[in-house]
N, C-alpha and C positions, 0 to 999 in steps of 0.2 A: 164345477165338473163332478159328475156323477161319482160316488164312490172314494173323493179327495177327503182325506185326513192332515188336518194343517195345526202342527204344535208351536209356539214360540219359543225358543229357548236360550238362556246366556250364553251357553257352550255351542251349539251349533248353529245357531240364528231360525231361522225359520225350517224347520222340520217337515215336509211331507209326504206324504206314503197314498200311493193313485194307484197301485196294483189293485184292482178290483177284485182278486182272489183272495187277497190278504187284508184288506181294510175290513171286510165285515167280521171276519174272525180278529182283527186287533180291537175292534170296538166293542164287540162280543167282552173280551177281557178287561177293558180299559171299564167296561160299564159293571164289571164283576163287583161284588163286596171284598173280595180277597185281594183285587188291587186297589178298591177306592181306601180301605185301610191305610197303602201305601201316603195317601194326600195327608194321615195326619202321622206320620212315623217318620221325626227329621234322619238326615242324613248324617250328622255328626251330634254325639251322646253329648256335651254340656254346650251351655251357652255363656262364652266367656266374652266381656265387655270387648278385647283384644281383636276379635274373628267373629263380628256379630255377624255376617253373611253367611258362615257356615251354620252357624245354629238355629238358622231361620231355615234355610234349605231341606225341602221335605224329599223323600224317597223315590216319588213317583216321577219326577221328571227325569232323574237317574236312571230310570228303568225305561222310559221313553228314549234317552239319550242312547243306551245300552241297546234299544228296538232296531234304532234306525242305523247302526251302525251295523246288526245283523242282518237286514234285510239287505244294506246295501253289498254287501260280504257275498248273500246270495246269488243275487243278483249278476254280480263279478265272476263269480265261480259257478256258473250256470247249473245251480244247484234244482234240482226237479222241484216239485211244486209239493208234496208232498216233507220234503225234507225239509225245504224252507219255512212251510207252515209250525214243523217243530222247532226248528230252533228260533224261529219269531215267538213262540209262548215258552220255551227255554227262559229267551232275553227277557221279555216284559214279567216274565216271572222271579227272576231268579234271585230276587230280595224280598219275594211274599211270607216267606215265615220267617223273618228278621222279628222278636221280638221288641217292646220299648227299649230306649236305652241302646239297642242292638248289644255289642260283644259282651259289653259289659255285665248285663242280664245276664247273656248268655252263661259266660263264666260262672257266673254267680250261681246259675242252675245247675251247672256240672258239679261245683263242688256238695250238693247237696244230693242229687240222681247224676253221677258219673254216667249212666244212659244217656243221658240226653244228649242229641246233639244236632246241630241245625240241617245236618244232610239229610238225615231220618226225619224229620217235621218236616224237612220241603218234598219229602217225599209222601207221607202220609196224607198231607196239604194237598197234591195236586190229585191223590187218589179217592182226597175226599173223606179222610177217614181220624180225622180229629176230632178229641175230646172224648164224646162218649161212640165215635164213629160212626156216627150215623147223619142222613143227610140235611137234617133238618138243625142241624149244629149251627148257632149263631156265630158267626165270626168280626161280629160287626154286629151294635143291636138293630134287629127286627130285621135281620139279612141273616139268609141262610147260607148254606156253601154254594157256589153254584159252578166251580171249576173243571171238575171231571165232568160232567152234564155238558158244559160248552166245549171242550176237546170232545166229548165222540159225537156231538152235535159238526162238528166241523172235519170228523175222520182223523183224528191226530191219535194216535198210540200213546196213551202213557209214559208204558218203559221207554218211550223214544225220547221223551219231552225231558224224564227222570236222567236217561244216561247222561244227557246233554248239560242237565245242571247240577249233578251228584257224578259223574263219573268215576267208575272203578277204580282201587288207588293202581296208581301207577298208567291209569289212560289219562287222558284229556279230553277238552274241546274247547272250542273256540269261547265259548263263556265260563270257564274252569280252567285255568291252566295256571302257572306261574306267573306268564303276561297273559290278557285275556279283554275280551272286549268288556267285561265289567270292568276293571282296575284302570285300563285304558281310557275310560272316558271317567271314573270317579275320581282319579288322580287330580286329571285336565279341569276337570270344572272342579273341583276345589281351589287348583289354581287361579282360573278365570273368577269364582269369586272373593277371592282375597285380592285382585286388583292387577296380578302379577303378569306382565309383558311375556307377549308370545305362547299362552296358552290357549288360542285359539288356532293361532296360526301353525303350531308344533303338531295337535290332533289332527289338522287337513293334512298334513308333508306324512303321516303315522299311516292314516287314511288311504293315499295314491298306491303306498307302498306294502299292502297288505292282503292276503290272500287266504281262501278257508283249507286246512290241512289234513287230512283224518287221521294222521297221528300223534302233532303236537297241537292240533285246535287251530294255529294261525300259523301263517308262514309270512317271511317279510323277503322283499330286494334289499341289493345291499345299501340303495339308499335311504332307506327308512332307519340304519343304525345311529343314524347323531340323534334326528327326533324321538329316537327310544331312549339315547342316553340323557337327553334334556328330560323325559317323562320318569328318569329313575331320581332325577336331580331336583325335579318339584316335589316327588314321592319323599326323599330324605328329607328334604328342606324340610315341608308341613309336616312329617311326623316328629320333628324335632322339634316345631315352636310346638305343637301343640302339649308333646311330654316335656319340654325341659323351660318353655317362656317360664319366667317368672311371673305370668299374671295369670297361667293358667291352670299351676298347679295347683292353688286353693283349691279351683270350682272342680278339677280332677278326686283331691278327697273329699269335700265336699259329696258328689257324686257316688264315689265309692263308698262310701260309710251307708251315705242313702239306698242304695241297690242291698247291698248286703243285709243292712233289719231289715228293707222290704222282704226278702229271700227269707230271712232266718223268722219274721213275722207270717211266713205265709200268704202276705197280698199277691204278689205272683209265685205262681207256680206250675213243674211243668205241665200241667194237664191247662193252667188258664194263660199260658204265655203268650197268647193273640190277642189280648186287649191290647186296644192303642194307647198313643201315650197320653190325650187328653184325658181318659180313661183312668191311665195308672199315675197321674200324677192326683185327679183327683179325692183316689184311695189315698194315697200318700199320707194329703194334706188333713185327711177324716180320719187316720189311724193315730195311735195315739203313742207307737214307739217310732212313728215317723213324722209327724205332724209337723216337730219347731223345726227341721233338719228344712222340710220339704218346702217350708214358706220362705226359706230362703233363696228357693227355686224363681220367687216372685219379689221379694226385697230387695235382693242382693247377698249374694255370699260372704258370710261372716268369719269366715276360717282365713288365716294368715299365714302365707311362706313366711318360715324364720333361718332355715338353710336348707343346702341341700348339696349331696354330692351325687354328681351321677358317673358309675363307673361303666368304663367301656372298653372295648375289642379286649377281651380277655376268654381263654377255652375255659370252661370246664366240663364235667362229666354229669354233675349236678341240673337237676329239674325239678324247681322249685315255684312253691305256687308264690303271688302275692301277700297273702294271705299270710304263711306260714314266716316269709321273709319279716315281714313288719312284725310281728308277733316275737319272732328271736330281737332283730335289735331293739324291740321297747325293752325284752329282760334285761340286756347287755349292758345297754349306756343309757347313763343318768342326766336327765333336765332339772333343773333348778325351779321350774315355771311350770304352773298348774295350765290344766287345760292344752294338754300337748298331744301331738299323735301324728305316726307315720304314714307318709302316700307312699305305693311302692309300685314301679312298674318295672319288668322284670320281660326281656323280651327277645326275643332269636329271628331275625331276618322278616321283623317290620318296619323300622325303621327304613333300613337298607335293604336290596334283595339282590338276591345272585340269582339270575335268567339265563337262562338255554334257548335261544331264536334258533328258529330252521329258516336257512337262506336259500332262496330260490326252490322251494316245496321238498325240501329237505337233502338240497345237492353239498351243503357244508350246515355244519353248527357250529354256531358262536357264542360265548360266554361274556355276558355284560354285567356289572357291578361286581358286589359281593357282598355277601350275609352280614348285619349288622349284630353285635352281641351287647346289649349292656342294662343296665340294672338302675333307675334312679331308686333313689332313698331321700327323701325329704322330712325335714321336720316342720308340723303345720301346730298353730294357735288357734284352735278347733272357735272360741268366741270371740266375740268384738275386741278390742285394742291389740296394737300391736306389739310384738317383744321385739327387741331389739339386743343381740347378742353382744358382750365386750370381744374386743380380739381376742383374747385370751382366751376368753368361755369355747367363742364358735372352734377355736383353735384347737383345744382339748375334745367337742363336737367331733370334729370332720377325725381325729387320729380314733376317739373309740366307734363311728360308726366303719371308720376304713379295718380295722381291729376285726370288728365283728364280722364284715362282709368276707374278709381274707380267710378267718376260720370256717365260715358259712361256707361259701364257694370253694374252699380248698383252690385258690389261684395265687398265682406270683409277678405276673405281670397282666399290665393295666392301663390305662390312661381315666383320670379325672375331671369332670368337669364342674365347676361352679355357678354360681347364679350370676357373680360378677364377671365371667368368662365365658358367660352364653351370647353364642356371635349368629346363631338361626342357624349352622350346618351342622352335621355329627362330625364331618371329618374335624381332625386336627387341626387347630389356630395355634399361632403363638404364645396364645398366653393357656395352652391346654396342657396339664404336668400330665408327664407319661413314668411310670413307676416302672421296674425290676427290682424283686425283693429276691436275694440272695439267701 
């Protein structure tokens, strides 16, 4: 069939798009250097033995998955052809300036140019005006930009394409919001490939019952709210093994030790943060305050959990970087064992999230989940062998890093978790101690 675009995919099975208005402007993108990038920039930043499916998973089919669920959005909502052209290169855009690494970079750039931030790159990225800004910028070697050239090539507006995937704070859209057709489908196929039942079939029931909004981006019926509640319930699940498994948090410091010399080495930086990652991992391995870290990337990861507590649902006032957290309790409390150093992930409503749905194109709103709060603190054996704490050691361990975090955060109530007490949910288990300090 003339003009058919046919993708295979794990989350949605067979993919195609036969709108003859819209396939030659998706293939226009698809054949871009800005999104072939995308083929080599995985979808989740470490590759841990535990979730080898997520670490092999590249961005681009994401962005495909994210297409098709726009166009069909379109389509539904008898969107002009014009409009739907923009938010088709919104979709398949709207991970093209995700850095290697993704957040984690990211972070990493902020604390160095506090400017920097990824609405601003994906904006500059589709106007074309990265690096030294001019057109002839490689973004990919011996590929120039060619993104803003294929939008007015095809009549698509810019600022349209830009609202669509940076929205004003306090607007939305349907690929920007709190729930959104990006998170909606990267949730789901994280799910589908860790193996996990009814992630295929939770995204079609999400799918029937969905509609495009122009003030919160989507709007759902009211039967779409179980499969939104099952899609908050993978969302907590994965972001919980991934921060709290016991087999993931080596390759998490691991990682983060590596990002940060790369940063504080200047291999990336914000002016070169569109190298890919076959790119930046090969710097890594040729630098030489990165090199033994980085070949661990290809041996296997030599760093070792020795404890860890991670505290949770607790308020404070406090906004505190990673960074600075691990730095106070290395002063604080004392290790007996060389070769030791803190993972810290310190986080507000990723884990868990509190969502606002508009029900029936915004005749009622409904509030589902709630905002996760909590802080792991881990003690890692940065080289080969492992340590193994006496009860008494780790016992004295977990009271001065809880000492330190109490004074740090200025909180009095908490809930703790352990590595022996990681059950894969954030919520509360039985064996989860919940504190009030008087």
């Amino acid at each position: 069939m003339k003009g058919l675009m046919e993708f295979h995919d794990i989350l949605h099975g067979i993919i195609r798009f036969s709108d003859e208005n819209l396939t030659s402007l998706l293939a226009d993108l698809i054949d871009s250097p800005e999104i072939h990038r995308l083929r080599n920039m995985r979808q989740m930043n470490f590759d841990v033995p535990l979730i080898q499916e997520l670490g092999r998973s590249r961005r681009l089919p994401h962005s495909i998955g994210v297409t098709y669920l726009a166009v069909e959005l379109a389509h539904s909502s008898n969107l002009s052809l014009d409009a739907t052209k923009a938010l088709l290169a919104a979709a398949i855009l709207h991970d093209a300036a995700i850095p290697p690494y993704g957040h984690l970079v990211e972070s990493e750039l902020k604390r160095v140019a506090p400017n920097f931030n990824h609405e601003e790159t994906l904006s500059q990225l589709i106007r074309g005006v990265i690096g030294e800004g001019n057109d002839y910028e490689e973004i990919v070697p011996g590929k120039q930009l060619q993104l803003a050239k294929i939008l007015q090539k095809h009549n698509i507006d810019q600022d349209s394409v830009i609202s669509l995937v940076c929205p004003k704070k306090g607007t939305h859209s349907a690929v920007s919001a709190d729930i959104d057709i990006d998170n909606i489908d990267n949730v789901h196929r994280m799910a589908a490939m860790l193996g996990w039942d009814n992630a295929k079939q939770n995204i079609v029931e999400i799918r029937k019952h969905m509609r495009l909004n122009d003030k919160s981006g989507l709007s759902f019926s009211r039967d779409a709210i179980k499969p939104l509640e099952q899609w908050l319930d993978f969302r907590q699940r994965i972001y919980t093994m991934i921060i709290a498994h016991p087999e993931c948090v080596p390759y998490n410091a691991l990682q983060t030790d590596l990002v940060r010399l790369a940063v504080d080495s200047e291999i990336i930086t914000p002016e070169n943060w569109y190298m890919t990652e076959p790119v930046f991992e090969e710097k890594l391995r040729k630098h030489e305050s990165t090199k033994i870290l980085a070949q661990q990337l290809i041996s296997g990861c030599e760093y070792h959990l020795v404890d860890y507590v991670w505290f949770k649902n607790f308020n404070t006032a406090k906004k505190l970087k990673n960074a600075e957290i691990a730095e106070f309790i290395a002063e604080t409390v004392e290790v007996d064992f060389n070769d030791s150093g803190y993972f810290v992930w310190n986080e507000k409503g990723l884990v868990c999230r509190e969502i606002n749905i508009s029900i029936d194109n915004g005749a009622e709103l409904k509030t589902l989940g709630q905002n996760s709060t909590s802080c792991m603190i881990a003690l890692v054996k940065k080289t080969q062998g492992k340590v193994k704490l006496l009860k008494k050691d780790k016992s004295e361990w977990r009271e001065g890093v809880t000492t330190s975090f109490l004074k740090l955060f200025e909180v009095d109530n908490f809930e703790a978790e352990f590595p022996e007490t990681y059950k894969g949910s954030f919520f509360a288990e039985t064996d989860e101690l919940h504190f009030e300090l008087n």
